[in-house]
C-alpha positions as CSV (number, residue, x, y, z in Angstrom):
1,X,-105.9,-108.9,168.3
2,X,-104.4,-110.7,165.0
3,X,-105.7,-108.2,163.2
4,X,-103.5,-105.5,165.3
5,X,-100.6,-107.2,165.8
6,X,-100.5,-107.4,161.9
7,X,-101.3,-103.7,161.8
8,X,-97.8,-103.4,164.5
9,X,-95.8,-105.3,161.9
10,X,-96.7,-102.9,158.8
11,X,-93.3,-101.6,157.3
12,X,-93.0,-97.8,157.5
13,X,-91.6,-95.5,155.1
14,X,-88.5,-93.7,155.7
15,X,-89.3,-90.2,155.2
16,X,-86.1,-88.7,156.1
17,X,-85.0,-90.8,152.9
18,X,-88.1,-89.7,151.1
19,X,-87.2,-86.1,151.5
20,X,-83.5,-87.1,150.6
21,X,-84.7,-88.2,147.5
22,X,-87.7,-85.5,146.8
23,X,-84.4,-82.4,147.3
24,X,-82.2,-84.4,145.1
25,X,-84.9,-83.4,142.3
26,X,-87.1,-86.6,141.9
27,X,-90.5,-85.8,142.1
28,X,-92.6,-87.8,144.6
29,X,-94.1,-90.3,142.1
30,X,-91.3,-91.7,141.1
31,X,-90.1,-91.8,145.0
32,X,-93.3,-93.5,145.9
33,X,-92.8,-95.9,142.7
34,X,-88.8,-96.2,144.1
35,X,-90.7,-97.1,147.7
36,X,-93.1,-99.6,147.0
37,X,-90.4,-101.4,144.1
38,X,-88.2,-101.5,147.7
39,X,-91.1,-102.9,149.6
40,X,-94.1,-104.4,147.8
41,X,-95.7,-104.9,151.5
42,X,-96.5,-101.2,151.2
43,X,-99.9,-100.4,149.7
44,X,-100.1,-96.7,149.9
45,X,-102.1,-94.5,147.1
46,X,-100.1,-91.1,145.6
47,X,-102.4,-88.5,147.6
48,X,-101.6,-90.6,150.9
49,X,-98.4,-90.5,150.4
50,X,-97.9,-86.9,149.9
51,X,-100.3,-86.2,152.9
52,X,-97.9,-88.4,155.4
53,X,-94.6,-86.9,154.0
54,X,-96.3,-83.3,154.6
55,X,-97.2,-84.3,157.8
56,X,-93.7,-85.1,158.8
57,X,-92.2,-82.2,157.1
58,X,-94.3,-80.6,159.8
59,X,-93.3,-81.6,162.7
60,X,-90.4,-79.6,162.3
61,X,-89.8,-75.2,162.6
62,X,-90.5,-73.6,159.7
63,X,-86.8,-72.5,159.7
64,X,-85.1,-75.8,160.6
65,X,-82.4,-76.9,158.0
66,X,-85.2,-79.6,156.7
67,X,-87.1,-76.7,154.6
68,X,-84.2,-75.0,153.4
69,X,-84.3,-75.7,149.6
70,X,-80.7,-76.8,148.2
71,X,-78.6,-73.8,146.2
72,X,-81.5,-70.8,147.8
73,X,-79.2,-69.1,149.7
74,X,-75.5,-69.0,151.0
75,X,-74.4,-67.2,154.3
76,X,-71.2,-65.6,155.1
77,X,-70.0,-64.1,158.1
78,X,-66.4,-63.5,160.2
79,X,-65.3,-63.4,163.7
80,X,-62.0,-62.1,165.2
81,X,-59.3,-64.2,166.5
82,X,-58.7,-62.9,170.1
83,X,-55.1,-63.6,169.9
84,X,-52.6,-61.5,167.4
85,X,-50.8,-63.8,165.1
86,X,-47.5,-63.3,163.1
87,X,-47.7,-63.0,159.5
88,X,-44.8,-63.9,157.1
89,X,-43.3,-60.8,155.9
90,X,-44.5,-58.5,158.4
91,X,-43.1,-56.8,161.2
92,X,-45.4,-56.6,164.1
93,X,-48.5,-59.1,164.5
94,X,-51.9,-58.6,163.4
95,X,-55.1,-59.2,164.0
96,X,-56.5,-61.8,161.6
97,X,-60.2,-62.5,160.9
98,X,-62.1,-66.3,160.3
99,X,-64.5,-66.4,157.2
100,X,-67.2,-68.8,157.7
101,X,-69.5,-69.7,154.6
102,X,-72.3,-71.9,155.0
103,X,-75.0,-73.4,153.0
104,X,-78.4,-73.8,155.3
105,X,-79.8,-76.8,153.4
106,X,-76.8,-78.7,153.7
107,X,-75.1,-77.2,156.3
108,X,-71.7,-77.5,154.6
109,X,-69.5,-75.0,156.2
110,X,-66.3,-74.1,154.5
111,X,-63.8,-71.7,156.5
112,X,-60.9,-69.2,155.8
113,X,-58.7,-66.2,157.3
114,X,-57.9,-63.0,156.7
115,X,-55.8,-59.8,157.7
116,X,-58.6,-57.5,159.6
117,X,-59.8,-54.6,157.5
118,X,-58.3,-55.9,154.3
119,X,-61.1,-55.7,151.9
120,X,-59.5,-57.5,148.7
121,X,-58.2,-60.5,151.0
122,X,-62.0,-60.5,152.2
123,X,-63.1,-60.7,149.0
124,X,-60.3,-63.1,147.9
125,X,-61.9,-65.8,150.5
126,X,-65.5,-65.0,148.7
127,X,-64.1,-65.7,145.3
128,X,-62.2,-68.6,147.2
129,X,-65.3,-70.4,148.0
130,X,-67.5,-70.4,145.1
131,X,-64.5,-71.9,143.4
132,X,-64.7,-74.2,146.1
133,X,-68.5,-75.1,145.7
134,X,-68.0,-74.4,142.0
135,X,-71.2,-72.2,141.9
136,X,-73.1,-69.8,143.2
137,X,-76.8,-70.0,145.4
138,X,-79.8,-67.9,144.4
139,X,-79.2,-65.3,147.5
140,X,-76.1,-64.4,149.1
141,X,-76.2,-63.2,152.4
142,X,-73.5,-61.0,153.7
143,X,-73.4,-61.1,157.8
144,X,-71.3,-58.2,157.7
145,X,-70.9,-55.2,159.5
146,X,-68.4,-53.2,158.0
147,X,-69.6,-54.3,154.1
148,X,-68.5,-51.8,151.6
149,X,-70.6,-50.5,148.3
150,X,-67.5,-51.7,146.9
151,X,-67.5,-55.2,148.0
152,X,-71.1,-55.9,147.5
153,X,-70.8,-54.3,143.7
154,X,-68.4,-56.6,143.0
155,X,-69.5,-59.7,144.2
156,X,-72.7,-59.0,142.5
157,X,-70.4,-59.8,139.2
158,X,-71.4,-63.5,140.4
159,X,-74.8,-64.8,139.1
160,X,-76.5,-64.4,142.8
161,X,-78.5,-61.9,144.7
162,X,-76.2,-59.9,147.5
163,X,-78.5,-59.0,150.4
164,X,-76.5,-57.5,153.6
165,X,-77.8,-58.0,157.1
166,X,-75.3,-56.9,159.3
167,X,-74.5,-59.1,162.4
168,X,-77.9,-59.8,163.0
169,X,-81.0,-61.6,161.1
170,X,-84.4,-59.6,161.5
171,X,-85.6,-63.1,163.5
172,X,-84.2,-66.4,164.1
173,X,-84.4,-68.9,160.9
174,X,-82.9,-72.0,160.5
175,X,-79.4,-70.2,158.4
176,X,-79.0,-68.3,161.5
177,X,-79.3,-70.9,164.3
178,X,-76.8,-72.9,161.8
179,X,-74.2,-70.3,161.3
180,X,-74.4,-68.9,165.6
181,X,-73.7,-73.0,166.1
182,X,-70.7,-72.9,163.3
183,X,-69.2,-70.2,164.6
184,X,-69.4,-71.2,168.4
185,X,-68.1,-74.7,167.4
186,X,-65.2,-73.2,165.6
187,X,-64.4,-69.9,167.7
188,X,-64.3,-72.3,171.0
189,X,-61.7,-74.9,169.5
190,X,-59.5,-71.8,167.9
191,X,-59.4,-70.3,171.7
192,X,-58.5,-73.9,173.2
193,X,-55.7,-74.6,170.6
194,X,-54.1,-70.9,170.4
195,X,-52.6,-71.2,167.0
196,X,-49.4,-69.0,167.0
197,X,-49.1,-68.4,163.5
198,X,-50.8,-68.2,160.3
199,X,-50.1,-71.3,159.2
200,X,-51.6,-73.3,162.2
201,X,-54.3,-71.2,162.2
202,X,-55.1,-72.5,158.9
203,X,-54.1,-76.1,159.7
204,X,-56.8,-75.7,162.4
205,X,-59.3,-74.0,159.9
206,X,-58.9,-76.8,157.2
207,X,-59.7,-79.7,160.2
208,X,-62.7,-78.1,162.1
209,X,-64.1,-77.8,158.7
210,X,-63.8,-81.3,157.9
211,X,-65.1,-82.6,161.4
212,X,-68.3,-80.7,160.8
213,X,-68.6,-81.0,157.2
214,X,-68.5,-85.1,158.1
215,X,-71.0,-84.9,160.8
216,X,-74.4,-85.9,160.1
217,X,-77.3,-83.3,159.0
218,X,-80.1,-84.2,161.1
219,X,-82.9,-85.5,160.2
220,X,-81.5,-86.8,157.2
221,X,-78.6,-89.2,158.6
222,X,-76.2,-88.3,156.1
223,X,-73.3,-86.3,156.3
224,X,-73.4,-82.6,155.7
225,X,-70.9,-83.2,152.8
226,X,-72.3,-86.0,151.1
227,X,-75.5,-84.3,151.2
228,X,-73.9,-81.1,149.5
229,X,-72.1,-83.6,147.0
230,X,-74.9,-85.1,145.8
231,X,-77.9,-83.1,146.2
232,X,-77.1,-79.4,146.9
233,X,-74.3,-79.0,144.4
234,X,-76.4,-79.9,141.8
235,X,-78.7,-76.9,142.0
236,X,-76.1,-73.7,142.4
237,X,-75.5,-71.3,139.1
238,X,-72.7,-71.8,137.3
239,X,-69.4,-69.7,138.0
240,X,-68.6,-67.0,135.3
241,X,-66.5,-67.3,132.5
242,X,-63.9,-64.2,134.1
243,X,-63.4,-63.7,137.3
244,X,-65.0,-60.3,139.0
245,X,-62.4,-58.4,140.1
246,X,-62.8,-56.4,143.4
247,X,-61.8,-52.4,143.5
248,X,-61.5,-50.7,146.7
249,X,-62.5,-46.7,145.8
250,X,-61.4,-44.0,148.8
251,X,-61.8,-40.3,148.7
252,X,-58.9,-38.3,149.9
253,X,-57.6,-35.0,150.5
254,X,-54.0,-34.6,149.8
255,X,-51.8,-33.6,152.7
256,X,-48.7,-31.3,152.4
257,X,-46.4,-33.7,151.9
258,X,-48.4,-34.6,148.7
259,X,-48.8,-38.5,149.7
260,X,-51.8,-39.9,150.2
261,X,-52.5,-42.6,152.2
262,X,-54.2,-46.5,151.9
263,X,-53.6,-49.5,154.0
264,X,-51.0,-48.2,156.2
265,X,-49.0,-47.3,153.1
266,X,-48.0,-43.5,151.5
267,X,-48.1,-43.1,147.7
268,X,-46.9,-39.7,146.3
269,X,-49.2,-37.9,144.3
270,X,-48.1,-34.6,142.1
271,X,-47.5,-31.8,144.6
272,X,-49.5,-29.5,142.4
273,X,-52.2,-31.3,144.1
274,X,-52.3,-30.6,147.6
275,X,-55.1,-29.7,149.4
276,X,-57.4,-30.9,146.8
277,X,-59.7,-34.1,147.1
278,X,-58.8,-37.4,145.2
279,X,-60.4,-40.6,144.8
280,X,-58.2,-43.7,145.3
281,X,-58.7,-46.7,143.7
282,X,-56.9,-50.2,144.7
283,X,-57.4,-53.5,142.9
284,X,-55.2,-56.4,144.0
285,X,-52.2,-55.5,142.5
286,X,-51.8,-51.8,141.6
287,X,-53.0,-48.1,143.3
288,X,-54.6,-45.7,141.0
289,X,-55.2,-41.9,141.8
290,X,-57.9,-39.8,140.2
291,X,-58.5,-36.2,140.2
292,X,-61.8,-35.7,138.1
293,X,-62.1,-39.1,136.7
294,X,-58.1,-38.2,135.4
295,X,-55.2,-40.7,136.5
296,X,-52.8,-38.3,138.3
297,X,-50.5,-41.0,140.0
298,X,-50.1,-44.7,139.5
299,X,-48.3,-47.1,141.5
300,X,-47.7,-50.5,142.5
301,X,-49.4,-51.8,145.5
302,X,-47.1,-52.6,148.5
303,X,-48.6,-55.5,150.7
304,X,-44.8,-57.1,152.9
305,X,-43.2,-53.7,153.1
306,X,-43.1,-52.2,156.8
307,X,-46.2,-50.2,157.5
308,X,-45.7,-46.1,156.9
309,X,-43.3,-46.5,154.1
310,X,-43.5,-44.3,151.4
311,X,-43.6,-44.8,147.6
312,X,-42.5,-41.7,145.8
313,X,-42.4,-41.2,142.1
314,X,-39.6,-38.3,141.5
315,X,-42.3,-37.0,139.2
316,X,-44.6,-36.0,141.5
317,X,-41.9,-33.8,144.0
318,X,-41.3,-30.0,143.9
319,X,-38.1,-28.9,143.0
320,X,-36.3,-26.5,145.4
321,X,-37.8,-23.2,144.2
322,X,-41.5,-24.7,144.1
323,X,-40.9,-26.2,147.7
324,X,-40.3,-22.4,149.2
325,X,-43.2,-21.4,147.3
326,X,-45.7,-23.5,148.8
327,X,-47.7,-22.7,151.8
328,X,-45.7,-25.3,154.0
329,X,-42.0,-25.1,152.9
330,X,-39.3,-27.0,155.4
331,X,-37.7,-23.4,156.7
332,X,-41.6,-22.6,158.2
333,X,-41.4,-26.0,159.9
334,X,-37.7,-24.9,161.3
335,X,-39.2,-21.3,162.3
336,X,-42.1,-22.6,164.4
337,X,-39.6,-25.1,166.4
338,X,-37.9,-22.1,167.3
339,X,-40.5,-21.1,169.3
340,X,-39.6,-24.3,171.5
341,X,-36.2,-24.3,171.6
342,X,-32.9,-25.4,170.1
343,X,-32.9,-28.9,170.9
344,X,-36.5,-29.2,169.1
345,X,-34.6,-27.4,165.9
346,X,-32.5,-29.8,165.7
347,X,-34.2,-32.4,166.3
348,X,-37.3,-31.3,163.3
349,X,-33.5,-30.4,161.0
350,X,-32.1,-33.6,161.5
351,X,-35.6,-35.2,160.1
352,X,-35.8,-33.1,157.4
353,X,-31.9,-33.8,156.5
354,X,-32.0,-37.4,156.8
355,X,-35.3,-38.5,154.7
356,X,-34.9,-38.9,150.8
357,X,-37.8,-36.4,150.2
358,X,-38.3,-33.6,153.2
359,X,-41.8,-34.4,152.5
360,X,-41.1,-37.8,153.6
361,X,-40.8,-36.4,157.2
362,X,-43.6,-33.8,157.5
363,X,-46.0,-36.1,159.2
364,X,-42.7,-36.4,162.1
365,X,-42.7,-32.7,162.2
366,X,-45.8,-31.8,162.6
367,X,-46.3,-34.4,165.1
368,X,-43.7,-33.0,167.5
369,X,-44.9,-29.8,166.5
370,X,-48.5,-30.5,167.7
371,X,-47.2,-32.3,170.8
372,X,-45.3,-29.1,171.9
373,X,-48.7,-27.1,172.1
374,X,-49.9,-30.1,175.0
375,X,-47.1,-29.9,177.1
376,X,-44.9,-27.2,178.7
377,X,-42.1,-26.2,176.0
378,X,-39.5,-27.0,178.8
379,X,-40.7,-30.2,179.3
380,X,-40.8,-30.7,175.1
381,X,-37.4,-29.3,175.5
382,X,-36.1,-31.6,177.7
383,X,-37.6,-34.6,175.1
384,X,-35.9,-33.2,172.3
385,X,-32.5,-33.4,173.5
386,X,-33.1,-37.1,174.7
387,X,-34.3,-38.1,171.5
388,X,-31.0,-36.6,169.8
389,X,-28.9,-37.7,172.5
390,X,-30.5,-41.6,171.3
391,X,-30.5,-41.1,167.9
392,X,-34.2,-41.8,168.1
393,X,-36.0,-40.5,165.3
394,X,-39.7,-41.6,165.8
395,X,-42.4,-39.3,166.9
396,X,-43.6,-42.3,169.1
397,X,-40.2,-42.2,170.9
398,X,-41.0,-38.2,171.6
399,X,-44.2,-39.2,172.4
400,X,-43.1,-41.4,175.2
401,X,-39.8,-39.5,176.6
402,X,-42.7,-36.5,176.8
403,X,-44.9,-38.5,178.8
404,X,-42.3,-40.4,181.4
């Protein structure tokens, strides 16, 4: 009985602080040294102790946050706010996206926004966090549907491995199960809080990230961020000297109004150009078209201005007599509206009067002029003389007076 009761009093090793120790870098001699300085009462011999801590590694899955190795791997995804949110500068609300990034061996998660289907701001938030973590993990894993060629080039400039998954792994792991928890612990407080506006949605970003970054990372009783701090940070690749810079390439064909279009925004293009393809490039701060690897138009890239505006160079516009020459002059616009009636005349005239360029207006025209082969040209008729009657010069107006 003496003999078990002192058996019962034996200290026991902590092996959540033994593996604390062993992913920090030391290697498990010197931990065992480190235990027994601590605790002379334990008499444990170096193949023991290296059984014992592989038997509690054990007890855990083999893709629980316990065998992720510090700096392997990085995992970023997004989710949509439900809720539009107005943005300083422009005119109608958007729809705005959270970035999540998480490391799985620390679990530090470190969050960010951005406008839906704006590659370069998506980018921006990648660059954003390895500046953040001030390095780069062995594997980056992009949870990302709509990915581009583009945006997985370019981040490749970093010293990591891109791998893309979509929105799903191939089976569960323990970066997975960590970034479905993130995401559910961050998505549910956004939808309880409503943020109006930009900046409380990042207000509310920058504190869910610090109340799970300062929770602790089980089994290890230390907090997610201390555990980066100390241990993981000290195993990611160093940042590199420039900054990668992130291109967004489109191929185009040029309309008749000879503006092509990116992000909502029309940028003239020579008109000696129309109908043929294009490739658009767009870094962060200019818009570059090329017609066989040749720069044909350059402009500067328009990111507050109201949605559908155009940018014309003076350049690239036909002078009267090229105008009538081309296949879509402004006269066969007025013809074909004569088919319809008077008020429809004037109403394509005045469009074509009042923009700067009558190119400007095309898209109106040939919006009203596809809209009259739907409906009855009474009924378009009837539109028409509303719309000039309100001064109302959108196609959307047409659109709706048509269809009440």
């Amino acid at each position: 009985m003496a003999m078990k009761s002192k058996e019962q009093k034996a200290p026991q090793v902590d092996w959540a602080d033994v593996h604390y120790q062993v992913r920090a870098g030391f290697s498990r001699k010197s931990v065992l040294d480190g235990v027994k300085a601590q605790n002379p009462e334990i008499h444990m011999s170096y193949p023991r102790f290296c059984a014992n801590y592989q038997t509690w590694l054990k007890q855990f899955p083999e893709g629980s946050q316990v065998h992720a190795k510090p700096g392997e791997e990085m995992v970023l995804s997004h989710e949509d706010v439900q809720t539009k949110i107005q943005l300083p500068g422009k005119k109608d609300p958007v729809v705005l996206r959270i970035f999540f990034a998480l490391l799985p061996a620390s679990g530090y998660l470190i969050l960010d926004m951005f406008e839906a289907r704006s590659s370069h701001q998506l980018f921006g938030c990648m660059q954003q966090t390895f500046e953040k973590t001030n390095g780069t993990t062995e594997r980056t894993i992009l949870q990302f549907k709509d990915a581009s060629s583009d945006l997985l080039s370019a981040t490749a400039g970093y010293d990591t491995r891109v791998v893309k998954r979509g929105k799903r792994f191939a089976k569960p792991t323990g970066c997975s199960t960590q970034i479905t928890s993130a995401i559910r612990f961050v998505m549910e407080k956004v939808a309880s809080n409503k943020p109006g506006s930009a900046e409380q949605l990042r207000s509310l970003l920058c504190r869910l990230s610090s109340d799970w970054n300062r929770q602790c990372a089980l089994p290890l009783q230390v907090t997610r961020e201390r555990y980066f701090e100390e241990v993981e940070s000290l195993f990611l690749n160093l940042l590199p000297a420039k900054r990668p810079c992130f291109t967004d390439c489109r191929v185009a064909r040029v309309p008749p109004n000879n503006h092509v279009i990116y992000d909502g925004y029309h940028y003239s293009v020579p008109f000696e150009l129309t109908g043929q393809e294009v490739r658009i490039s767009a870094s962060s701060d200019r818009i570059q078209v090329f017609r066989r690897d040749c720069i044909v138009a350059e402009h500067d890239r328009a990111f507050i201005a109201r949605r559908g505006q155009y940018f014309t160079n003076p350049d690239h516009m036909a002078t009267p007599s090229d105008r009538n020459s081309r296949e879509w002059p402004p006269e066969r616009l007025i013809v074909l509206a004569h088919y319809i009636g008077p008020n429809a005349v004037r109403w394509i005239t005045d469009r074509l009067e009042e923009a700067a360029y009558p190119e400007h207006a095309y898209n109106s025209c040939f919006g009203a002029l596809q809209l009259a082969r739907q409906v009855k040209p009474n009924k378009m008729e009837r539109a028409c003389r509303k719309a000039n009657q309100s001064k109302h010069s959108s196609i959307s107006h047409l659109r709706s007076l048509v269809g009440s």
